[in-house]
C-alpha positions as CSV (number, residue, x, y, z in Angstrom):
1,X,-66.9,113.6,57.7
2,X,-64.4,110.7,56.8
3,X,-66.9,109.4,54.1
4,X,-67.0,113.0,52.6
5,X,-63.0,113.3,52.9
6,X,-62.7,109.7,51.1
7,X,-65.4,110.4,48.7
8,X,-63.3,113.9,47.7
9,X,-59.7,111.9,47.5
10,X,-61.0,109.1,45.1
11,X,-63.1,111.9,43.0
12,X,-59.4,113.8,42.8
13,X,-58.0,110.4,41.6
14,X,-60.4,109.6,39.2
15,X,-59.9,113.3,38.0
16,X,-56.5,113.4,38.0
17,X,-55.9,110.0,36.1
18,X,-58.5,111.3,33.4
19,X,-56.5,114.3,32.9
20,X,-53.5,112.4,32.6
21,X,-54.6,109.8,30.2
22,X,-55.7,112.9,28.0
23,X,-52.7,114.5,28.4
24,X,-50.7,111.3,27.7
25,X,-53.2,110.4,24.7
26,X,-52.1,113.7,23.1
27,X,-48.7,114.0,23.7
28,X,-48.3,110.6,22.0
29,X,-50.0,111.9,19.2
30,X,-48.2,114.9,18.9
31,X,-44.4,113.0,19.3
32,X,-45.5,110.8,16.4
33,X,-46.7,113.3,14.3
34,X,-43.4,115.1,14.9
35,X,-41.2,111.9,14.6
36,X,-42.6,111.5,11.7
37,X,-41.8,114.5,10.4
38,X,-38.1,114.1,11.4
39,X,-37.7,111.3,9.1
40,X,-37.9,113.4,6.3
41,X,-34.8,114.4,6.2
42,X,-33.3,110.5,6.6
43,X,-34.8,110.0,3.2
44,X,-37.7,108.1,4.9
45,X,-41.8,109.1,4.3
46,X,-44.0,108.1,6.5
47,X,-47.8,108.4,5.4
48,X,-51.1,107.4,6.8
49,X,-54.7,108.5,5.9
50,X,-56.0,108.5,9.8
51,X,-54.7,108.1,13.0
52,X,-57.0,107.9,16.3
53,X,-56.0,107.4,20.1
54,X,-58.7,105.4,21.9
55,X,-58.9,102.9,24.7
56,X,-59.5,104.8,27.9
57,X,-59.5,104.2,30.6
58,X,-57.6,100.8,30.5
59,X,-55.1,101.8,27.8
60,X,-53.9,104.1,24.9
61,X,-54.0,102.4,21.5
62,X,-53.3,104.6,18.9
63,X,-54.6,102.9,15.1
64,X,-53.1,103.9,11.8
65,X,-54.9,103.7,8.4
66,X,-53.1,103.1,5.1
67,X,-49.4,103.2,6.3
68,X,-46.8,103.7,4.0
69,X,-43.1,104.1,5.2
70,X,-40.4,104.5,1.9
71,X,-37.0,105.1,2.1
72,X,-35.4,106.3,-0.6
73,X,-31.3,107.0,-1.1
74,X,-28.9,107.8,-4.0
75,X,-26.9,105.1,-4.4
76,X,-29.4,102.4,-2.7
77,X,-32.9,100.6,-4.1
78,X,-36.1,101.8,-2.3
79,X,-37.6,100.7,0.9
80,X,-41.3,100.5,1.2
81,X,-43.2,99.3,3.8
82,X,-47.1,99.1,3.1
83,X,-49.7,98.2,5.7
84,X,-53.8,98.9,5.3
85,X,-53.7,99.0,9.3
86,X,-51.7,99.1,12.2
87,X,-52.8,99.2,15.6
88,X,-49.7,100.5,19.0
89,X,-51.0,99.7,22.1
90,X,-49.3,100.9,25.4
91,X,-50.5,101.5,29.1
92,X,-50.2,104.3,30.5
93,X,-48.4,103.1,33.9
94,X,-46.0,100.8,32.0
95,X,-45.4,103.6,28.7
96,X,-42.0,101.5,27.8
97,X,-44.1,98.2,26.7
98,X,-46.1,98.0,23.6
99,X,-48.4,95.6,21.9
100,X,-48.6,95.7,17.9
101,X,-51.3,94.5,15.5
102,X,-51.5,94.6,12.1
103,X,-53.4,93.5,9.0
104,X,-50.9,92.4,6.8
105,X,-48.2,94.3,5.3
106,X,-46.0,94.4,1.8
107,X,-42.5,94.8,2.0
108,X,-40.8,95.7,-1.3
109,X,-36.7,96.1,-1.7
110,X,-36.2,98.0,-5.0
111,X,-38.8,99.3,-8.0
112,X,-43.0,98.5,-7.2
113,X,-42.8,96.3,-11.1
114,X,-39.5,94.8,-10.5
115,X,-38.7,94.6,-7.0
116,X,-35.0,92.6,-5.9
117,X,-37.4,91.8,-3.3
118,X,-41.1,91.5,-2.0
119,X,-42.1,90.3,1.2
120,X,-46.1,89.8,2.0
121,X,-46.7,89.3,6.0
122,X,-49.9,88.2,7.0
123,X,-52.1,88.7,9.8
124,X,-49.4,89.7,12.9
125,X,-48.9,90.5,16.4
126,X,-45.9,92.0,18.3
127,X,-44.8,93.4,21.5
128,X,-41.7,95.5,22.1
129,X,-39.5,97.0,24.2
130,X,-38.2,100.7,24.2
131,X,-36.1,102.4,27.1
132,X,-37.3,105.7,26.2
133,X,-35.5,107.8,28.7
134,X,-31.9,106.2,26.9
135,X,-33.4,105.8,23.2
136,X,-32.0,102.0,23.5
137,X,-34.0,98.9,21.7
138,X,-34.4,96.2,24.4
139,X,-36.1,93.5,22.7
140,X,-39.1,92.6,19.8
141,X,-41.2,89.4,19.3
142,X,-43.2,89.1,16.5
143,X,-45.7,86.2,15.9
144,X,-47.0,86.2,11.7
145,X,-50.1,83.7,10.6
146,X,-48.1,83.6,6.9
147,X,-45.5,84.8,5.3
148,X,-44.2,85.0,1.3
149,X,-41.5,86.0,-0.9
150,X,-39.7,86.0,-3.9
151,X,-37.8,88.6,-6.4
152,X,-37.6,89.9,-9.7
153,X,-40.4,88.3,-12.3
154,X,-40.0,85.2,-10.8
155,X,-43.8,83.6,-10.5
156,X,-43.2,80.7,-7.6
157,X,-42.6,82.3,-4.5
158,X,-41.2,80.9,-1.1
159,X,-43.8,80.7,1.7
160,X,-44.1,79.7,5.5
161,X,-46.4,79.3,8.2
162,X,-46.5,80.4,11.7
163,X,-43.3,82.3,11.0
164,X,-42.2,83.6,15.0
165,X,-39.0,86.0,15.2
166,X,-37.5,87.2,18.3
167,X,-34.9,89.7,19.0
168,X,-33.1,91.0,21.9
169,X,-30.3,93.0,23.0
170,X,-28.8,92.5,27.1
171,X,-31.4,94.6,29.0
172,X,-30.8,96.9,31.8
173,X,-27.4,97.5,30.7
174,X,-25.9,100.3,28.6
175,X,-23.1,98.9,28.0
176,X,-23.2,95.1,26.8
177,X,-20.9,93.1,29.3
178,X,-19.2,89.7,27.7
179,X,-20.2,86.4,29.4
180,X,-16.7,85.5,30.2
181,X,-13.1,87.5,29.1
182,X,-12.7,85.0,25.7
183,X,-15.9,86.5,24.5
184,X,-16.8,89.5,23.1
185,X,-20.0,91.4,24.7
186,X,-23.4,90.1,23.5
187,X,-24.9,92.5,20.9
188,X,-27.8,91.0,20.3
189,X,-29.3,87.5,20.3
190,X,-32.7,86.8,17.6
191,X,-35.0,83.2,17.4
192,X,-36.6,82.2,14.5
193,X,-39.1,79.6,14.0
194,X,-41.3,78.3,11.4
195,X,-43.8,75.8,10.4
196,X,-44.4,74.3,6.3
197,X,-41.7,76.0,4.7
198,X,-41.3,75.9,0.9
199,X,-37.8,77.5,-0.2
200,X,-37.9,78.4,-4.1
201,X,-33.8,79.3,-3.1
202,X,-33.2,75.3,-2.8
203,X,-35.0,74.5,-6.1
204,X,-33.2,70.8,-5.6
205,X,-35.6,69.9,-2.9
206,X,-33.6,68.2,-1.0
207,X,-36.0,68.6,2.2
208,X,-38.7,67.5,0.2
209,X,-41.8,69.2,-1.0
210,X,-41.3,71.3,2.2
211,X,-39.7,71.9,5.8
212,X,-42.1,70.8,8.4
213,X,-39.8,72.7,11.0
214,X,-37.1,75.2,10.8
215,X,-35.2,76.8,13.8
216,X,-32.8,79.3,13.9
217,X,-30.5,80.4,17.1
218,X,-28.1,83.4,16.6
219,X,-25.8,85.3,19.0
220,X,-24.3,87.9,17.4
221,X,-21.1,89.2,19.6
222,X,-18.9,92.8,19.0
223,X,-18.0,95.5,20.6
224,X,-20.9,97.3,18.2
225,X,-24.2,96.3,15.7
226,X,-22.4,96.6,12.3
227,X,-24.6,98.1,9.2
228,X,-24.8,96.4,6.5
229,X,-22.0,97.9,4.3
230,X,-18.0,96.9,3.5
231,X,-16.6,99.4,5.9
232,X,-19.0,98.6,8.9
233,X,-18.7,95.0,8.2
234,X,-15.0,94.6,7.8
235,X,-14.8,96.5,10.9
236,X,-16.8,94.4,12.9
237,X,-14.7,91.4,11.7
238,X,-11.5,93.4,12.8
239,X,-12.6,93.3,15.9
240,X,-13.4,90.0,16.4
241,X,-17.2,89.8,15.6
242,X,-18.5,86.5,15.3
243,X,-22.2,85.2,15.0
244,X,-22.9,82.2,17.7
245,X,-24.7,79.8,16.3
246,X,-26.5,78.6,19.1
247,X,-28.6,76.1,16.6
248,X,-29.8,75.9,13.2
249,X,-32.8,73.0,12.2
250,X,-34.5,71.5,9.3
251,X,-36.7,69.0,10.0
252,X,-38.8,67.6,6.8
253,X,-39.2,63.6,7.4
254,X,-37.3,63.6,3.9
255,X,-34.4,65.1,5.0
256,X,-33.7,66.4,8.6
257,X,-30.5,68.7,9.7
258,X,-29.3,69.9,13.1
259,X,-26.1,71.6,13.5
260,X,-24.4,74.3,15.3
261,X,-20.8,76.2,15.4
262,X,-19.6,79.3,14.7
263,X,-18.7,82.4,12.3
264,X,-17.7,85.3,10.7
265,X,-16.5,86.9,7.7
266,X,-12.7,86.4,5.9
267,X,-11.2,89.5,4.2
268,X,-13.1,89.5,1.3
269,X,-16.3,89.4,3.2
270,X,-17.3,85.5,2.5
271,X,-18.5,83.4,5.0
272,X,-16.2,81.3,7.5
273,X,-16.9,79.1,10.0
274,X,-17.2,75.8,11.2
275,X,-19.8,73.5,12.5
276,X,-20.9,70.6,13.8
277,X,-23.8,68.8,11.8
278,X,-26.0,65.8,12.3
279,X,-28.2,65.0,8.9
280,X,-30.6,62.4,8.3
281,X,-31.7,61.1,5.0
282,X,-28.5,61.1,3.0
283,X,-29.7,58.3,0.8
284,X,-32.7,60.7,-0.4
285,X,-30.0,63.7,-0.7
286,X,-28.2,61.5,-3.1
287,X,-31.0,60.5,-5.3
288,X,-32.5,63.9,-5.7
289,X,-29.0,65.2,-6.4
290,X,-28.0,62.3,-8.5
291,X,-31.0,63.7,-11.0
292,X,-29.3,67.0,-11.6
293,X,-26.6,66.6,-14.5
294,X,-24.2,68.6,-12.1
295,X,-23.7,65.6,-10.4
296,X,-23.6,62.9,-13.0
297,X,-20.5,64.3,-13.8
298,X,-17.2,64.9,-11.8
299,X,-16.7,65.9,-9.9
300,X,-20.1,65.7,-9.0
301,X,-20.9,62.4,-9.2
302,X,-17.4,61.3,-6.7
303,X,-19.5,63.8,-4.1
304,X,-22.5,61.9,-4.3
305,X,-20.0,58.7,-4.3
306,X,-17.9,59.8,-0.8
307,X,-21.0,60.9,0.7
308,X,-22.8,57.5,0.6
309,X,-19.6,56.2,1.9
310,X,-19.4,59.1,4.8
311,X,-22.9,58.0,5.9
312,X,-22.4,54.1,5.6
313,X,-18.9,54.0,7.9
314,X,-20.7,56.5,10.6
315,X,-24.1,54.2,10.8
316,X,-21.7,51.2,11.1
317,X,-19.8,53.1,13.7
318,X,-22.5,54.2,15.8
319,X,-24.9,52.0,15.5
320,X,-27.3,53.8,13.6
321,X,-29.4,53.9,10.7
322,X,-27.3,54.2,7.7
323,X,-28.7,57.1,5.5
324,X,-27.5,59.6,9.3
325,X,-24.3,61.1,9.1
326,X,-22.4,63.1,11.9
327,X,-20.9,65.5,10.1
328,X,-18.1,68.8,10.3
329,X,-19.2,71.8,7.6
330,X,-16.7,74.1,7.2
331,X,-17.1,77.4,5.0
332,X,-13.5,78.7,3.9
333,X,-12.2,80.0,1.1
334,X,-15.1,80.8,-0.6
335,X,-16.2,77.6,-0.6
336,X,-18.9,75.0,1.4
337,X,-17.7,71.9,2.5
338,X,-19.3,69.0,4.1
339,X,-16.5,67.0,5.5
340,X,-13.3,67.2,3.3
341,X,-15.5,67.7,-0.1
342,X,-16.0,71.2,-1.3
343,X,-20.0,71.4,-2.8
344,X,-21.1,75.2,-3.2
345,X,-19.1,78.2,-4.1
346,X,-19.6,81.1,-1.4
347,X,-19.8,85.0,-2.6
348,X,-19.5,88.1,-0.4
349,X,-22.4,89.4,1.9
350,X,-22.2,92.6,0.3
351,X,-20.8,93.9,-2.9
């Protein structure tokens, strides 16, 4: 009799956890389908040519073929996101985690012949984290095998390796809470890492052919997540946003740079802040510059002159090789400065 009862109860489970994975299966399809839809009227289209919900009993995993996502807006360039396929994959008993594949994807900022910018990801995996019943972001990790990009008609493009990206906002909390009462709350903190980097932006070279290693550690602290226009922006600043940087690495053999500090945005929405830098391989910064005629004149050339010098007292100083330099960057004024010499003209983050 106890067999039969036991028998009955697990048949009831198995039952009852088949129904619910169904049930689950389609009601994800159906939100998505209906999310989608929403977007329409946020100037975003979202297209796909299938989408199929498999993976019982272990999981749902819901696969999309031929995504397109492209937002569109009066007064700003396109937004398209391509992908040939995309895999979600959640579990049923922990619905708020997900696990993302993908293919490769295209992401293009302005006009498909003459994009301001294009953006090919490789193969890539993700996982995220969504508090559903509060509609709040908690944190995203993505892990790509390659990444390029470049703009305009411009043929050489910029490319990485092993490009990982994190980003997180204080979990469990709906309201951020500051560290300590000098600091404004957390808003969100985001990692980058990246292996064989070739930056077409620094056509000088001075890391060399390429950046074996760059890092990237960001807090970003607010009383809220600004967007990325004047108003938002200059409010954010007027109420004492700042961006901790936690640390910031280039490491090429060539040329290597470590530095941290912290900052913000002046009233004409330029850069300021001030850090902390140590640099290695200033004698090979002075030879690649010295090749530019920029710098074989002044005041050019007296830059190239003072920082030889900089790096020369600080090795005598501290003992260590000559061409490494401990050095303070400031950017004020619309202006970059290593040490007291002003080297690259700043413009606003937005126009």
């Amino acid at each position: 009799m106890r067999l039969k009862v036991l028998a009955s109860a697990v048949l009831v489970l198995i039952l009852g956890y088949v129904f619910f994975w169904h049930y689950m299966a389609g009601e994800i399809e159906e939100k998505f389908g209906h999310w989608a839809s929403q977007q329409k009227s946020k100037g975003i289209s979202v297209n796909y040519k299938d989408l199929e919900i498999s993976g019982f009993p272990y999981r749902m995993q819901l696969s999309l073929n031929d995504l397109r996502i492209v937002k569109t807006g009066p007064e700003k360039p396109p937004i398209s996101v391509i992908s040939p396929h995309v895999m979600l994959v959640a579990f049923p008993w922990n619905i708020n985690h997900g696990v993302i594949f993908s293919d490769g994807a295209t992401v293009r900022i302005g006009s498909r012949r003459n994009p301001t910018l294009s953006l090919n990801i490789g193969k890539t995996r993700a996982s995220a984290n969504i508090d559903i019943l509060n509609r709040r972001f908690q944190r995203a990790s993505f892990v790509m095998e390659d990444v390029s990009w470049g703009g305009g008609k411009s043929v050489k493009r910029s490319s990485a390796k092993e490009v990982k990206f994190h980003i997180m906002r204080p979990e469990s909390l709906k309201v951020p809470v500051p560290s300590n009462d000098m600091e404004l709350p957390i808003l969100m903190k985001i990692y980058l890492e990246a292996s064989d980097v070739v930056a077409q932006e620094i056509p000088v070279g001075i890391f060399g052919k390429k950046a074996d290693q760059i890092k990237i550690d960001l807090q970003f602290h607010g009383e809220k997540i600004p967007d990325f226009s004047k108003e938002s922006l200059g409010a954010w600043r007027d109420a004492g946003g700042t961006v901790d940087v936690k640390n910031i690495s280039v490491l090429s053999g060539e040329m290597d740079l470590i530095l941290d500090g912290e900052a913000t945005l002046d009233q004409d929405l330029k850069p300021l802040g001030a850090f902390a830098a140590k640099i290695h391989g200033i004698d090979h910064i002075v030879t690649i510059l010295s090749g530019h005629s920029a710098f074989q004149q002044e005041p050019g050339a007296m830059i190239l002159q003072e920082l030889r010098r900089m790096s020369k007292q600080d090795g005598a100083r501290e003992n260590q090789r000559k061409d490494t330099l401990d050095l303070a960057i400031s950017l004020q004024g619309g202006l970059l400065f290593l040490g007291p010499i002003p080297v690259y003209e700043l413009g606003p983050v937005v126009e």
